[in-house]
N, CA and C atoms as an extended XYZ file, in Angstrom:
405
Properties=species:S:1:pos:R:3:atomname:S:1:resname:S:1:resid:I:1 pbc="F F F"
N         0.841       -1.178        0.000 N   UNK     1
C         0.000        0.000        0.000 CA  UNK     1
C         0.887        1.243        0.000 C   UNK     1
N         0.560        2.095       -0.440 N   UNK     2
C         1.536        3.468       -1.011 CA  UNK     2
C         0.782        4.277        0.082 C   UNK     2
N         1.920        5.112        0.512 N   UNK     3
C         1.195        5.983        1.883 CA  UNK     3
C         1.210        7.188        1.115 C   UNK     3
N         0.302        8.500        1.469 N   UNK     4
C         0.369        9.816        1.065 CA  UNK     4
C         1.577       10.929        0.716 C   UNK     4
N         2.840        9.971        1.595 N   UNK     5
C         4.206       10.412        0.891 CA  UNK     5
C         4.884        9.729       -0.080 C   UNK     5
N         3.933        8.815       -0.592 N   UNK     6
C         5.100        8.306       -1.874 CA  UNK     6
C         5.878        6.565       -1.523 C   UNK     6
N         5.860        6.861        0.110 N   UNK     7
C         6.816        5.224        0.692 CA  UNK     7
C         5.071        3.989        0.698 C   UNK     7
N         6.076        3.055        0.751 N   UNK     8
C         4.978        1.799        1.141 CA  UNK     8
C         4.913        1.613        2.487 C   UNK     8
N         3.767        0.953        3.053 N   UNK     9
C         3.343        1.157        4.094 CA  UNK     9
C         3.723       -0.741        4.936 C   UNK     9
N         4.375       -0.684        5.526 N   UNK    10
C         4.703       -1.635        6.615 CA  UNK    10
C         3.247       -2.632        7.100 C   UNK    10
N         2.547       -1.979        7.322 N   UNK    11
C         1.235       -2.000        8.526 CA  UNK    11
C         0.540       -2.809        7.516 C   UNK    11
N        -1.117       -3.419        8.026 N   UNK    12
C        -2.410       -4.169        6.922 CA  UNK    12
C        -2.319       -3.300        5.303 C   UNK    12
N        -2.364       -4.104        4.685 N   UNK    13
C        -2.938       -5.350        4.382 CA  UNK    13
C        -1.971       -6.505        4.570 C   UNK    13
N        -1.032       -6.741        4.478 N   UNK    14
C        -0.435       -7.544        4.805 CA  UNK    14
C        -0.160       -8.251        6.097 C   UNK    14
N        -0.784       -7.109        6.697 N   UNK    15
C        -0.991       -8.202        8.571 CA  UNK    15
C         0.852       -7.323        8.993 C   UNK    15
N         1.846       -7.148        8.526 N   UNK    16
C         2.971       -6.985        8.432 CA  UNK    16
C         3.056       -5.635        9.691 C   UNK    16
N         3.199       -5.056       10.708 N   UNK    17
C         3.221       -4.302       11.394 CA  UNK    17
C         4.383       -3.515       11.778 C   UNK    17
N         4.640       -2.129       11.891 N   UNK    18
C         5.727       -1.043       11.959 CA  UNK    18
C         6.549       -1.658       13.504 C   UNK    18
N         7.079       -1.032       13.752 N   UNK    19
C         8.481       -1.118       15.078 CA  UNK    19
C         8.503        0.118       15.443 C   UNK    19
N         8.643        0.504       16.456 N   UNK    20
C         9.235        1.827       17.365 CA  UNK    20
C        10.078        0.819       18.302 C   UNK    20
N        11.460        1.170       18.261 N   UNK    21
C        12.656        0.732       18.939 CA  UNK    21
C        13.254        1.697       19.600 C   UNK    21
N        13.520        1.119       21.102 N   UNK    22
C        13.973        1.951       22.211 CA  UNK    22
C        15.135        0.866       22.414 C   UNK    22
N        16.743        1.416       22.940 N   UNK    23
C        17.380        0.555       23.267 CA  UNK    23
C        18.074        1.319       24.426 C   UNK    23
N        19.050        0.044       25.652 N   UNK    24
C        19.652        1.056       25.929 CA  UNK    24
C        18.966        1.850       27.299 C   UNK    24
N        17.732        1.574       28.005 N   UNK    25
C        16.986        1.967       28.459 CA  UNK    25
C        17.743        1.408       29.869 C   UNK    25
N        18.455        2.249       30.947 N   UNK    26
C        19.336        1.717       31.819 CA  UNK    26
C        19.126        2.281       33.183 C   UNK    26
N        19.015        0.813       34.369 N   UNK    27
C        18.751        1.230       35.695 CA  UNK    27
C        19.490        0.262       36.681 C   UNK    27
N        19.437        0.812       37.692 N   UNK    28
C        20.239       -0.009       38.469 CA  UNK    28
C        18.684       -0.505       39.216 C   UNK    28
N        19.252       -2.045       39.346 N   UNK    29
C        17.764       -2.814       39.738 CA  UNK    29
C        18.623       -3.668       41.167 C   UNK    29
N        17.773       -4.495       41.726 N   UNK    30
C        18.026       -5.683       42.381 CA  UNK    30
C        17.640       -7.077       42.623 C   UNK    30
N        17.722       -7.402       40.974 N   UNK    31
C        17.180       -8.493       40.875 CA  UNK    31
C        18.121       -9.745       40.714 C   UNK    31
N        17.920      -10.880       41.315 N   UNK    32
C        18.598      -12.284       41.093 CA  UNK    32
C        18.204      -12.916       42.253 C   UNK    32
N        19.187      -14.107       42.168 N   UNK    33
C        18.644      -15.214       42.985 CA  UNK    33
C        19.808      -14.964       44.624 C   UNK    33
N        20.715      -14.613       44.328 N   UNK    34
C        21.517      -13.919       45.607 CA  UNK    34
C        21.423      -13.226       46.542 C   UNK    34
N        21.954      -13.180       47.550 N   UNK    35
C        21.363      -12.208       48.580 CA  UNK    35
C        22.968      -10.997       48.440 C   UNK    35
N        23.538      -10.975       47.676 N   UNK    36
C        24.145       -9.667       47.377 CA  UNK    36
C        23.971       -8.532       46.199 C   UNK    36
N        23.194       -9.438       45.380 N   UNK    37
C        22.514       -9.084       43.845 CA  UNK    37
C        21.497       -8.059       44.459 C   UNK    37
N        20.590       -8.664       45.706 N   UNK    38
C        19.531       -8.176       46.254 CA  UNK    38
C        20.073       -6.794       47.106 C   UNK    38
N        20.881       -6.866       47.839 N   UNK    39
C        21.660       -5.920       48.480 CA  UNK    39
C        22.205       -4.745       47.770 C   UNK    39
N        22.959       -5.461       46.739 N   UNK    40
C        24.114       -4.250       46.087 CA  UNK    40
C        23.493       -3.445       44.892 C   UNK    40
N        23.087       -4.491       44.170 N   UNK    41
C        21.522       -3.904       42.291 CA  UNK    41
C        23.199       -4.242       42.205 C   UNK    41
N        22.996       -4.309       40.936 N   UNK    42
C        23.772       -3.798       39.740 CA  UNK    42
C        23.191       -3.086       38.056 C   UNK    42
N        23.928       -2.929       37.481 N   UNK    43
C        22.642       -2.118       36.399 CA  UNK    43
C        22.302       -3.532       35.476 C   UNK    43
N        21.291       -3.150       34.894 N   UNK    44
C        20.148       -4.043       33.803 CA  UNK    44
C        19.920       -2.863       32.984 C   UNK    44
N        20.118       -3.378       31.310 N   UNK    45
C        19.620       -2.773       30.377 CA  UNK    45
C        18.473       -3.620       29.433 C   UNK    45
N        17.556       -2.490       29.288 N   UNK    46
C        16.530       -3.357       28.053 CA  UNK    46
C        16.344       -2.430       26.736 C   UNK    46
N        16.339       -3.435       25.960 N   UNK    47
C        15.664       -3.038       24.743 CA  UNK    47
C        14.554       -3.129       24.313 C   UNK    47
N        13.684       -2.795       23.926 N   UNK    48
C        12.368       -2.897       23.162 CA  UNK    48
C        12.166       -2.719       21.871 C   UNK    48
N        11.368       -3.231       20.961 N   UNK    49
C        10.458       -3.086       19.918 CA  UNK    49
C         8.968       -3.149       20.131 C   UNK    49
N         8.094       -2.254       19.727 N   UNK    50
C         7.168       -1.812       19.762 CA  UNK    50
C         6.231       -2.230       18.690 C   UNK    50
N         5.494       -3.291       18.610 N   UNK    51
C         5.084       -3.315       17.127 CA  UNK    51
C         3.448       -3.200       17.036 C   UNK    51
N         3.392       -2.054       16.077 N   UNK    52
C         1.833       -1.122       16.082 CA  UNK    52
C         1.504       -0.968       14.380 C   UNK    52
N         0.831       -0.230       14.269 N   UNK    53
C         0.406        0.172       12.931 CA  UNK    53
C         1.068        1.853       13.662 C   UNK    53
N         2.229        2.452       12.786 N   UNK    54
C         2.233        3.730       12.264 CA  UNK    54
C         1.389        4.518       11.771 C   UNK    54
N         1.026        4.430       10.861 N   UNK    55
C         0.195        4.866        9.504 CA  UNK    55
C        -0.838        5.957       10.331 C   UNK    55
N        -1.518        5.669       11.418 N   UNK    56
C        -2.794        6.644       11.542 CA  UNK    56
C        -1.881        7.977       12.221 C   UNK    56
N        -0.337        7.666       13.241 N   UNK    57
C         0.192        8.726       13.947 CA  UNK    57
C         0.870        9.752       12.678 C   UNK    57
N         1.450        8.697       11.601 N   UNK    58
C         2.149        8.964       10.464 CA  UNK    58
C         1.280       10.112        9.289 C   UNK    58
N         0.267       10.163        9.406 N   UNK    59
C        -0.871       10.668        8.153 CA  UNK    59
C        -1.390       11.795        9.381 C   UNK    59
N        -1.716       11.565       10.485 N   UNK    60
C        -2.230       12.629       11.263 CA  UNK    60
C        -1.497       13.894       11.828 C   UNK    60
N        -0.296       13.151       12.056 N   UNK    61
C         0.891       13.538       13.049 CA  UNK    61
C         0.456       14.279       14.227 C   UNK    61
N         0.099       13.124       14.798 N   UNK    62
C        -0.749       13.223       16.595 CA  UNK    62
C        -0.394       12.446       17.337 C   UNK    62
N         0.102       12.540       18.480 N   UNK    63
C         1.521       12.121       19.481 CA  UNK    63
C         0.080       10.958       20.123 C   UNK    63
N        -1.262       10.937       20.446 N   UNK    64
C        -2.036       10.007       20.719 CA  UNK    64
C        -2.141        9.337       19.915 C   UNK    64
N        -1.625        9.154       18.466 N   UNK    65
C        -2.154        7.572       17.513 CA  UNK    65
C        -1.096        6.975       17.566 C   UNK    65
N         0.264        7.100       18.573 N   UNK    66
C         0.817        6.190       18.599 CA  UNK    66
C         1.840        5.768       20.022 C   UNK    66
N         2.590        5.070       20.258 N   UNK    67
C         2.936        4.696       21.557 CA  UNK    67
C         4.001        5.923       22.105 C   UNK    67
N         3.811        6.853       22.678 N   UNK    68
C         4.406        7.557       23.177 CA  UNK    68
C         5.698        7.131       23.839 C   UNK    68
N         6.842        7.287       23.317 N   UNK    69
C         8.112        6.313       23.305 CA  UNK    69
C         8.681        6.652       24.902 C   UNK    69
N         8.700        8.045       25.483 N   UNK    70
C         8.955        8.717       26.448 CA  UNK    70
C         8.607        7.932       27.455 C   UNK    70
N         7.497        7.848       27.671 N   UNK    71
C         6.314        7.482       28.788 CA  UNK    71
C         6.904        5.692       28.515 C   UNK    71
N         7.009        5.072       27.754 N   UNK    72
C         7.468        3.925       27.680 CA  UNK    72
C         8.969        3.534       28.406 C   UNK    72
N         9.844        4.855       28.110 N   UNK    73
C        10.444        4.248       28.524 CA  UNK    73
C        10.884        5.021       30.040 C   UNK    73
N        10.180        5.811       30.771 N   UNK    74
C        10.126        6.062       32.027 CA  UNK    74
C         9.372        4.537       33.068 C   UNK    74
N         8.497        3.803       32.006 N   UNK    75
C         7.795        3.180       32.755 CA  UNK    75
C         8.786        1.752       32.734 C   UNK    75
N         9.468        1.223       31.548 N   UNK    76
C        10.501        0.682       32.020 CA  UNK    76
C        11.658        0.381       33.177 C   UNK    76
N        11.994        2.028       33.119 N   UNK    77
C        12.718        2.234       34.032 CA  UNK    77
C        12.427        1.971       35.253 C   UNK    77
N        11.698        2.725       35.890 N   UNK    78
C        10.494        2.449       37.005 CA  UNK    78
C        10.259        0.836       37.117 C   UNK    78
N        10.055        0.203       36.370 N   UNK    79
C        10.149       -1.359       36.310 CA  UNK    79
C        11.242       -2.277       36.564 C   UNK    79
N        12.441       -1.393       36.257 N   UNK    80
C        13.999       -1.841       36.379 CA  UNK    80
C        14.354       -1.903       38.061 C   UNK    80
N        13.875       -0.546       38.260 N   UNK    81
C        14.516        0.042       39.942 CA  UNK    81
C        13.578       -0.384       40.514 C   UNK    81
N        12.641       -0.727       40.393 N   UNK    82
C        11.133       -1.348       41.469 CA  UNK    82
C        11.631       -2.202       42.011 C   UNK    82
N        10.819       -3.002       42.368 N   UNK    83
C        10.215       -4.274       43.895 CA  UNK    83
C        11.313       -5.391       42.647 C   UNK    83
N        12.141       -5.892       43.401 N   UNK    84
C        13.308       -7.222       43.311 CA  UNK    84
C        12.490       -8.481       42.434 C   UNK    84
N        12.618       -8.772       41.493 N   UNK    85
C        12.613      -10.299       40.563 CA  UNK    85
C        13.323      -11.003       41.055 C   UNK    85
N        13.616      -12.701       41.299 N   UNK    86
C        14.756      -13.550       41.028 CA  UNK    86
C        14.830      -13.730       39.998 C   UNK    86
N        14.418      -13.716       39.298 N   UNK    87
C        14.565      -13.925       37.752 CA  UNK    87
C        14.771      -13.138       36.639 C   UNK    87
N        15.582      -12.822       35.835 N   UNK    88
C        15.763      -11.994       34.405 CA  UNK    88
C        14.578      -11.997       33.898 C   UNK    88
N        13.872      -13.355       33.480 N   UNK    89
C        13.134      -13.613       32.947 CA  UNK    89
C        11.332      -13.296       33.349 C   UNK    89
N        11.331      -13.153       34.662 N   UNK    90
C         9.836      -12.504       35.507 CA  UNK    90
C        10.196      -11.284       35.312 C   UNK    90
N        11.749      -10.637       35.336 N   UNK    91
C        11.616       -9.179       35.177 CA  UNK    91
C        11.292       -8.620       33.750 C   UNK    91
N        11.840       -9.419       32.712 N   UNK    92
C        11.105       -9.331       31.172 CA  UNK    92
C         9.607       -9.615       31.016 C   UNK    92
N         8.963      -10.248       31.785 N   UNK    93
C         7.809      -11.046       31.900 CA  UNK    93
C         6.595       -9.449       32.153 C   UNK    93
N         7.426       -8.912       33.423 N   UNK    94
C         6.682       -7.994       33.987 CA  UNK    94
C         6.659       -6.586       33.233 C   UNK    94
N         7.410       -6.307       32.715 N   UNK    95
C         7.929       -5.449       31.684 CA  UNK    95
C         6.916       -5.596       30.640 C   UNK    95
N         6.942       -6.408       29.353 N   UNK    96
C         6.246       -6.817       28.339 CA  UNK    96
C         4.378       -6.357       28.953 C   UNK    96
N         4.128       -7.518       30.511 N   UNK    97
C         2.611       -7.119       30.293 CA  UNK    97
C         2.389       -5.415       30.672 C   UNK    97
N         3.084       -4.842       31.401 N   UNK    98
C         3.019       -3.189       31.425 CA  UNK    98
C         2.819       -2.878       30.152 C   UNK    98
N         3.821       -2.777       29.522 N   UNK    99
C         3.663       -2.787       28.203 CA  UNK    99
C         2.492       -2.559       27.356 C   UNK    99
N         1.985       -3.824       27.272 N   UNK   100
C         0.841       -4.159       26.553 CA  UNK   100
C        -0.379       -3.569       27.345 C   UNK   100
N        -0.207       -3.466       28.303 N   UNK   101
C        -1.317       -2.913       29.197 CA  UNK   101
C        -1.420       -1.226       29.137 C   UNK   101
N        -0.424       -0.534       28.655 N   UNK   102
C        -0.002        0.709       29.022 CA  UNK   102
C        -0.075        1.259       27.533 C   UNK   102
N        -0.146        0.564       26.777 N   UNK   103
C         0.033        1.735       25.139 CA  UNK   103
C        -0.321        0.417       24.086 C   UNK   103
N        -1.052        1.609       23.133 N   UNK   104
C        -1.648        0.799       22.212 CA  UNK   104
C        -1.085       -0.133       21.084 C   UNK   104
N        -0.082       -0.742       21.476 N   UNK   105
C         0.676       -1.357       21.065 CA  UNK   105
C         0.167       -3.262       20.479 C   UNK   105
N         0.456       -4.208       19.712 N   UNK   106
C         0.179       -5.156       19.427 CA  UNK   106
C         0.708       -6.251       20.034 C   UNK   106
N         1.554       -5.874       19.982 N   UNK   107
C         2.902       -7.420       20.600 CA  UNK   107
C         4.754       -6.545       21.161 C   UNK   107
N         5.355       -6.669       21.953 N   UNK   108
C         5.934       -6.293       22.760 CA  UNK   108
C         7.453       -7.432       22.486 C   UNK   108
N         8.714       -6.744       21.712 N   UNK   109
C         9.689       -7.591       22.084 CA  UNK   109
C        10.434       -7.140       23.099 C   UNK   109
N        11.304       -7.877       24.294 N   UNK   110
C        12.132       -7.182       25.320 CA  UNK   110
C        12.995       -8.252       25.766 C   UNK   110
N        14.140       -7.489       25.450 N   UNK   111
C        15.589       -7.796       25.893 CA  UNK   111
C        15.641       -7.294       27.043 C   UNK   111
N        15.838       -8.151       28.015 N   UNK   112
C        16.715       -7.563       29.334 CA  UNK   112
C        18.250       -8.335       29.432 C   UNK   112
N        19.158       -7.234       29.637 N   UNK   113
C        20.799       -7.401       29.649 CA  UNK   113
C        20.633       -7.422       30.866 C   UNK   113
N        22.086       -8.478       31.645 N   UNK   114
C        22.146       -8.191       32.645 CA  UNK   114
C        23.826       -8.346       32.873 C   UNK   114
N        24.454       -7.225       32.276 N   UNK   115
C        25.950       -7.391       31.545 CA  UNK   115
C        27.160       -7.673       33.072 C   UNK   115
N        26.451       -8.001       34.584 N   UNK   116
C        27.265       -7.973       35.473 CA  UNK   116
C        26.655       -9.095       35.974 C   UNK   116
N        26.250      -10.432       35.777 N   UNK   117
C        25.700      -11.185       36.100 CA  UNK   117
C        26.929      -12.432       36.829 C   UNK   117
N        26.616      -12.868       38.164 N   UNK   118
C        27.761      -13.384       39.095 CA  UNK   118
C        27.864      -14.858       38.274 C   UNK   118
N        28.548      -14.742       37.039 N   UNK   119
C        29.179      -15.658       36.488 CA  UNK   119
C        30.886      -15.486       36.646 C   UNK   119
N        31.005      -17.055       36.970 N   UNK   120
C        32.794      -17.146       37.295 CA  UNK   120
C        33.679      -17.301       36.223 C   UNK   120
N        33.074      -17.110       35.077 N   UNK   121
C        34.050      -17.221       33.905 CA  UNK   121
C        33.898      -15.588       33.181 C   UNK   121
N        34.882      -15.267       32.263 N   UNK   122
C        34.983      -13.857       31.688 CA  UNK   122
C        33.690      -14.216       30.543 C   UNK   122
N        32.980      -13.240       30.280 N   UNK   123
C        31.745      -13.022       29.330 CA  UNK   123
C        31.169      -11.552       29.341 C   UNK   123
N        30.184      -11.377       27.979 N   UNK   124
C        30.364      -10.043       27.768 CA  UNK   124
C        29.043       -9.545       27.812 C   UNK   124
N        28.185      -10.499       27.898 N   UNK   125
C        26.752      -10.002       28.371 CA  UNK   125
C        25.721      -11.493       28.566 C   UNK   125
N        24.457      -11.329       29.230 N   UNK   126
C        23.710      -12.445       29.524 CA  UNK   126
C        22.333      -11.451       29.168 C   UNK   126
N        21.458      -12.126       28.384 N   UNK   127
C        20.162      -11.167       27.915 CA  UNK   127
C        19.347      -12.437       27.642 C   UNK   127
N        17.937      -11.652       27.851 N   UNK   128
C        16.986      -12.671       27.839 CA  UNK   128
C        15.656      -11.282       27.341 C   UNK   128
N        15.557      -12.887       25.913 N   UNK   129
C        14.662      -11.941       25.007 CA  UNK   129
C        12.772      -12.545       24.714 C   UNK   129
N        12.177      -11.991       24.746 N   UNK   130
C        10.966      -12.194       24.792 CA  UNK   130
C        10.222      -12.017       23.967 C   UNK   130
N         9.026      -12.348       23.197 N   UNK   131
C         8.244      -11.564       22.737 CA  UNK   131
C         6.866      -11.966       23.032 C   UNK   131
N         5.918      -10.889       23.782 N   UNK   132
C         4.740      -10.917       24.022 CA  UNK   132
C         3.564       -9.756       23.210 C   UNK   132
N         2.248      -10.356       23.052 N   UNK   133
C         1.237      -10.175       22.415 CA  UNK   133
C        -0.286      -10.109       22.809 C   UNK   133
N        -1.066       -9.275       22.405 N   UNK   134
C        -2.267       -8.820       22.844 CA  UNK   134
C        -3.118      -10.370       22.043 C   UNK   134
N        -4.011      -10.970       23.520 N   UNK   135
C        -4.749      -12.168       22.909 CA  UNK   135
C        -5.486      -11.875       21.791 C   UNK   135
């Protein structure tokens, strides 16, 4: 489908849906299974993809037809430094349904890094990637 500027359009008919990507989004949390992880935080980074239909924010250019990237990623953050996970993976878990719950978004990918993770061998990052979706 040809959009009003001339480009093709990502979004239906093809079912095929746009991305808004946030990366990089960084807090010091206290999450793991340790009781010094819990004590000390260390930082956690996430990434996101956002996947929506563009097209109505894109043709209108109105900051409500589409996921307000800001507010996304304050609420991340806020999600990072909050109440302790043992798990990478409940903290991606919890992340994603905010997410989906919080902006009009379709399906939710999220990387959480956790580049200081109490492994005894040298390595350069540990991430755990997700992708969640509106039933």
């Amino acid at each position: 489908m040809t959009t009003p500027f001339g480009g093709t359009r990502r979004g239906s008919p093809s079912g095929e849906l746009d991305l808004v990507e946030l990366s990089g989004i960084t807090a010091t949390g206290h999450h793991g299974v340790f009781e010094h992880e819990r004590r000390d935080g260390q930082p956690f980074v996430v990434d996101l993809a956002l996947h929506l239909d563009l097209q109505p924010a894109g043709t209108t250019d109105e900051l409500a037809r589409t996921a307000h990237y800001g507010q996304v990623a304050e609420l991340v953050h806020g999600i990072i430094a909050g109440p302790p996970f043992d798990l990478v993976e409940a903290l991606a878990e919890s992340i994603a349904a905010e997410v989906l719950g919080a902006f009009p978004v379709t399906a939710v990918d999220v990387t959480v890094h956790k580049p200081q993770a109490p492994i005894a061998v040298p390595f350069g990052d540990v991430s755990v990637t997700l992708r969640r979706s509106r039933p």
